[in-house]
C-alpha positions as CSV (number, residue, x, y, z in Angstrom):
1,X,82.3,-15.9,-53.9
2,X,86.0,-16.5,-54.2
3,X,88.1,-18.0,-56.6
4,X,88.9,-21.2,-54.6
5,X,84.6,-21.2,-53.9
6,X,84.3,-20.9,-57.2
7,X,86.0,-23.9,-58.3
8,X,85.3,-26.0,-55.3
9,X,82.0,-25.8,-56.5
10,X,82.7,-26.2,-60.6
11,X,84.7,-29.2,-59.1
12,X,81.6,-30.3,-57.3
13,X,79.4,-30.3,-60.2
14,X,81.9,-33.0,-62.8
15,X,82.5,-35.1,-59.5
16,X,79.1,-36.0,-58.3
17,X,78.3,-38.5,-60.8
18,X,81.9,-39.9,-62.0
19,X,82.9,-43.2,-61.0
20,X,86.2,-44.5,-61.7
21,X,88.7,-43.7,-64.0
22,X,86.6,-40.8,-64.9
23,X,86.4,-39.8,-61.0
24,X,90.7,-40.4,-60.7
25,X,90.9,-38.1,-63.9
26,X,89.0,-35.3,-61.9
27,X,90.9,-35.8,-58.9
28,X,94.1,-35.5,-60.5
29,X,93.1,-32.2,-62.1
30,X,92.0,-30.3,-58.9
31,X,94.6,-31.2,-56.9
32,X,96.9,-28.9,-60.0
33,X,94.4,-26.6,-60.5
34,X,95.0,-23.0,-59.4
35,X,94.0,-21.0,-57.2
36,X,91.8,-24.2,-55.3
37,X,93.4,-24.6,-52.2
38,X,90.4,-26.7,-50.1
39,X,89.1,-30.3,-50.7
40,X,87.3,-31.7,-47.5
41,X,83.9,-31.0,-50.0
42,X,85.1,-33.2,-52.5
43,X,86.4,-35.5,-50.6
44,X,83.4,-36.7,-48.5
45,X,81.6,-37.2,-52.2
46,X,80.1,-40.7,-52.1
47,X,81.7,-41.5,-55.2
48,X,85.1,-40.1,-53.7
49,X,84.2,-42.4,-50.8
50,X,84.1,-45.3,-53.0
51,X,87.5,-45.0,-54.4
52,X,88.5,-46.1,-50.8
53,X,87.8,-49.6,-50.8
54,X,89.2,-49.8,-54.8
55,X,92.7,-52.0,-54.8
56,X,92.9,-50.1,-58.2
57,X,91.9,-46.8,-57.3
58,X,92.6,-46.2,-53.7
59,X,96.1,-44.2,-54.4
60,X,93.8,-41.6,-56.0
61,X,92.1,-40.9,-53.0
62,X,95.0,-40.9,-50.4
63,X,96.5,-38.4,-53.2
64,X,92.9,-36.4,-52.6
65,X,93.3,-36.5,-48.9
66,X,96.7,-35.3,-48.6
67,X,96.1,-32.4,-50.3
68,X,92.8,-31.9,-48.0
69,X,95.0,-32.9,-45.0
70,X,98.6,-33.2,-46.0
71,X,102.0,-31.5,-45.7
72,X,105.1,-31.9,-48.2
73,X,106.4,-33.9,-44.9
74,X,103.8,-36.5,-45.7
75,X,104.1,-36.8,-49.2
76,X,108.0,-37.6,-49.0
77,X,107.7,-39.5,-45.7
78,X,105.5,-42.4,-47.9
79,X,105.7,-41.6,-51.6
80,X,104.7,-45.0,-52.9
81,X,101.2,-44.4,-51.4
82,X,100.5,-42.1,-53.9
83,X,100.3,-41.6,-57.8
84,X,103.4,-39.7,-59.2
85,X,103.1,-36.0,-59.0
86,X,103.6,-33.9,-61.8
87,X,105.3,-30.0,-61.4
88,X,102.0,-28.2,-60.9
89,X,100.9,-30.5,-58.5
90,X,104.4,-30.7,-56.6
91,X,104.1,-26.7,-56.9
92,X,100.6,-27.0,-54.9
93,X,101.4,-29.1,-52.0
94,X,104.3,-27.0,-51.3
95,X,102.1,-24.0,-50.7
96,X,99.7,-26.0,-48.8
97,X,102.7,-27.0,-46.6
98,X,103.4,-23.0,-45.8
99,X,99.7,-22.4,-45.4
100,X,100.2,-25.4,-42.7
101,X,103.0,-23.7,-41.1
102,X,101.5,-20.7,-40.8
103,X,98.9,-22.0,-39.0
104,X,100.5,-22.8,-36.0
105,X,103.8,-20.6,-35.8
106,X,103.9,-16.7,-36.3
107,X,107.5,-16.5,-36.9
108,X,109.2,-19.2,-39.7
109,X,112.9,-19.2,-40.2
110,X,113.8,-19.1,-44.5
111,X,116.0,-21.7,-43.2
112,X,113.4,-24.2,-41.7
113,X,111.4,-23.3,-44.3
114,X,114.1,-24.0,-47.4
115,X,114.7,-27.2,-46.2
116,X,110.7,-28.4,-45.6
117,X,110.0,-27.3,-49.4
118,X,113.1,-28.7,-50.7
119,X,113.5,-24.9,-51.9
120,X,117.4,-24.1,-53.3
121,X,117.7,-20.6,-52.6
122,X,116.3,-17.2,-50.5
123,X,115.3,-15.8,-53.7
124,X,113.1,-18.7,-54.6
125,X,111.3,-19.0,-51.3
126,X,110.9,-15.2,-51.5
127,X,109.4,-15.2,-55.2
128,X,106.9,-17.7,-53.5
129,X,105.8,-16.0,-50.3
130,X,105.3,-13.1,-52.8
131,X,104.0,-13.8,-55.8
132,X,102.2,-17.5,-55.0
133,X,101.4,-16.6,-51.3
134,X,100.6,-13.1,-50.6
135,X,99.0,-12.3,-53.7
136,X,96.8,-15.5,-53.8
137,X,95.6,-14.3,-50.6
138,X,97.0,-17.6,-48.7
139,X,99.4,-15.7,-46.2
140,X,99.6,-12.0,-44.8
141,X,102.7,-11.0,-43.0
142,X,106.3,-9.4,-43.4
143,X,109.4,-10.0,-44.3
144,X,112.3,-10.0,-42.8
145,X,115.3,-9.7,-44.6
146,X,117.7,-8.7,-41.8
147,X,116.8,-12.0,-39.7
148,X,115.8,-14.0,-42.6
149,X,112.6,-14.9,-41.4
150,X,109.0,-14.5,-42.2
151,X,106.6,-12.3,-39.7
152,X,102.9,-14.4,-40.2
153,X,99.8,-12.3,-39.6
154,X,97.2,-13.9,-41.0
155,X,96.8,-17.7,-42.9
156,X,93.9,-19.4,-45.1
157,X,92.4,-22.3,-43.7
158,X,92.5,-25.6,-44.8
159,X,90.6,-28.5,-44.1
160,X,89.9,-29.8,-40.9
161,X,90.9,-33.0,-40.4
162,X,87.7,-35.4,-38.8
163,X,89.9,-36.2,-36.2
164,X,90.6,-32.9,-35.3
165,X,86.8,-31.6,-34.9
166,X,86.5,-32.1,-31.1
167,X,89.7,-30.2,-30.7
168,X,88.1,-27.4,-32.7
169,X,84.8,-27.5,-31.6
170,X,86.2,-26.9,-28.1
171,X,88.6,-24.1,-28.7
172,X,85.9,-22.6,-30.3
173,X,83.5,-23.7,-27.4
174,X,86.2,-21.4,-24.9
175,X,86.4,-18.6,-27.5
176,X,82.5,-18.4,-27.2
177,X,82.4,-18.7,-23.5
178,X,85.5,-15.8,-23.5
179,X,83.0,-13.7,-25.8
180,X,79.7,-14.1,-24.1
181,X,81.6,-12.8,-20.8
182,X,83.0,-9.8,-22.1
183,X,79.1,-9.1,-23.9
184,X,78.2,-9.7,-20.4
185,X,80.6,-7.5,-19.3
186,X,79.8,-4.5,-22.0
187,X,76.3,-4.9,-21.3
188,X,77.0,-4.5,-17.4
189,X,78.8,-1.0,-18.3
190,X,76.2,0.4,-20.7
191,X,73.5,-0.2,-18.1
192,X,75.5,1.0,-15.1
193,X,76.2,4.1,-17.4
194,X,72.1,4.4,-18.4
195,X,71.6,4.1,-14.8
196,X,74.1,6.9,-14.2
197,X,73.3,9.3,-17.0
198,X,69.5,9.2,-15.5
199,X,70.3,9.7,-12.2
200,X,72.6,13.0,-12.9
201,X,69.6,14.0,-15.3
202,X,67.0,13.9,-12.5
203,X,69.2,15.1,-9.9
204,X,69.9,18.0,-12.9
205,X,66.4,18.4,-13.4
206,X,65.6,18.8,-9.2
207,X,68.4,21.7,-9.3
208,X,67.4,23.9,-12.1
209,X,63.5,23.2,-10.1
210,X,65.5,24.3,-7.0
211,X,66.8,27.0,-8.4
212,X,63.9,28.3,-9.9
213,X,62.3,27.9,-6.7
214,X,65.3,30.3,-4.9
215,X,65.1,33.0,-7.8
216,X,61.2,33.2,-7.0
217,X,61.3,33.5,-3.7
218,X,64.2,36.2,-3.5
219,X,61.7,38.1,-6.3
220,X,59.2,37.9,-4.0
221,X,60.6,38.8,-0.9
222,X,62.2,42.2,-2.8
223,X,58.8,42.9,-3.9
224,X,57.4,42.7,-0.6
225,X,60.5,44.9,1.0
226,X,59.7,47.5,-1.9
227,X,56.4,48.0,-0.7
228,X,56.8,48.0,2.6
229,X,59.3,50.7,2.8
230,X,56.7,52.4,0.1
231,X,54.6,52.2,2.9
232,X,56.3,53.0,5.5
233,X,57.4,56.1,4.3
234,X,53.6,57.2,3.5
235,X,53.3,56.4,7.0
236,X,55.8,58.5,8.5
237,X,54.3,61.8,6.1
238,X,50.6,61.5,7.7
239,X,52.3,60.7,11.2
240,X,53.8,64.5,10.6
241,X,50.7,66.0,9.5
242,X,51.0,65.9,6.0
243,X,48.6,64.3,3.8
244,X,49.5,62.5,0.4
245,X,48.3,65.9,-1.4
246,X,50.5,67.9,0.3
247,X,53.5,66.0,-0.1
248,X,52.5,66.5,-4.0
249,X,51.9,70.5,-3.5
250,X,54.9,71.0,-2.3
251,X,56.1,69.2,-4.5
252,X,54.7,71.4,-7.1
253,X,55.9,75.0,-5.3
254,X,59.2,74.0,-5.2
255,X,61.0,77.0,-6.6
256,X,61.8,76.8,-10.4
257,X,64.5,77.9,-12.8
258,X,62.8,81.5,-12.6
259,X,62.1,81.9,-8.6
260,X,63.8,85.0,-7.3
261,X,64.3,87.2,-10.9
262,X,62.4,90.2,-11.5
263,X,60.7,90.0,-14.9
264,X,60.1,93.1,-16.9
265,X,56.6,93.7,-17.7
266,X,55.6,94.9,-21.3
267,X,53.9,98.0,-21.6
């Protein structure tokens, strides 16, 4: 669970059974407390809900849903609408502004930026895309000194406005439709390559039987030319008159390493 989890729920917990002043107490602390950046839960709290239709309370939970919803835009477009914001809470809203921005554009300008955050300087918006930003795990990107601008790769989500579900739930309606296609797709491929890989192992398999088949047969066919001239040469010796015993004999009296000497006999 992460920090902002964390004390979404702890949050969560005090609020369910406050009412009133106790409930405008609570609110007023989340919305400066660190490190909790989302409040759509807390907000749809029937309690929260009830603050609403309260002449005496209501400011408390437009101040709630600007912080769920809001930008820094907001607050200073209509500042009477909520209750007076102290430092940390000022603090907050600005980083829930870049988190806004973010959002939607990958590049921001220091100077576009500067001037929606009220900042005074490059060095203060740059201590907090640093230290309050990147570190908190709000924004991921680069920056770029050179063109004094900020390069945006990733942002945390905030809370989706009610009115802004069907727009969601479409876009990601298309992203699932674009996903199931390319599964579609991949599965297409791995079958078509099963498919392949099977064929080239059959049509491997009826080769090596083929060849087999060709080294047998040219065994076979040497064997049988081996004794036929075997035979045929046995023929040829009886057609001449000699007989298989002869052809051994004389063999046999061929003359040796001695035929021709004269041998001294011992006395």
């Amino acid at each position: 669970m992460t920090e902002n989890e964390s004390k979404v729920e702890a949050f969560l917990l005090l609020a369910k059974n406050a009412r009133g002043l106790a409930l405008v107490d609570l609110i007023g602390k989340c919305t400066a407390e660190p490190g909790l950046f989302t409040f759509g839960e807390i907000l749809s709290l029937p309690g929260v809900q009830e603050l609403r239709q309260s002449p005496e309370h209501s400011s408390a939970y437009e101040l709630l849903q600007l912080y769920a919803y809001g930008t820094w835009d907001d607050y200073k477009a209509s500042p009477g609408k909520y209750p007076q914001l102290s430092p940390a809470q000022q603090h907050k809203l600005k980083l829930l502004t870049l988190v806004s921005a973010a959002d939607s554009v990958r590049t921001l300008g220091y100077e576009d930026l500067m001037r929606r955050l009220e900042l005074p300087s490059v060095r203060a918006l740059e201590d907090m895309l640093i230290t309050e930003c990147f570190y908190a795990g709000l924004l991921k990107g680069k920056l770029d000194q050179r063109n004094r601008c900020l390069h945006v790769e990733e942002a945390f989500y905030r809370d989706v406005h009610p009115d802004q579900l069907a727009s969601v739930s479409g876009a990601l309606g298309e992203w699932l439709d674009s996903a199931n296609g390319v599964l579609a797709a991949i599965e297409q491929r791995i079958d078509w390559t099963q498919n392949a890989c099977a064929a080239a192992e059959k049509q491997r398999s009826e080769s090596t039987k083929k060849l087999e088949a060709e080294r047998k047969s040219i065994r076979t066919t040497i064997e049988l030319q081996a004794q036929a001239d075997s035979s045929g040469v046995l023929m040829d010796a009886e057609a001449e008159g000699f007989s298989l015993a002869d052809f051994e004999g004389s063999q046999d009296a061929r003359p040796g390493p001695t035929a021709g000497r004269h041998t001294k006999r011992r006395r």
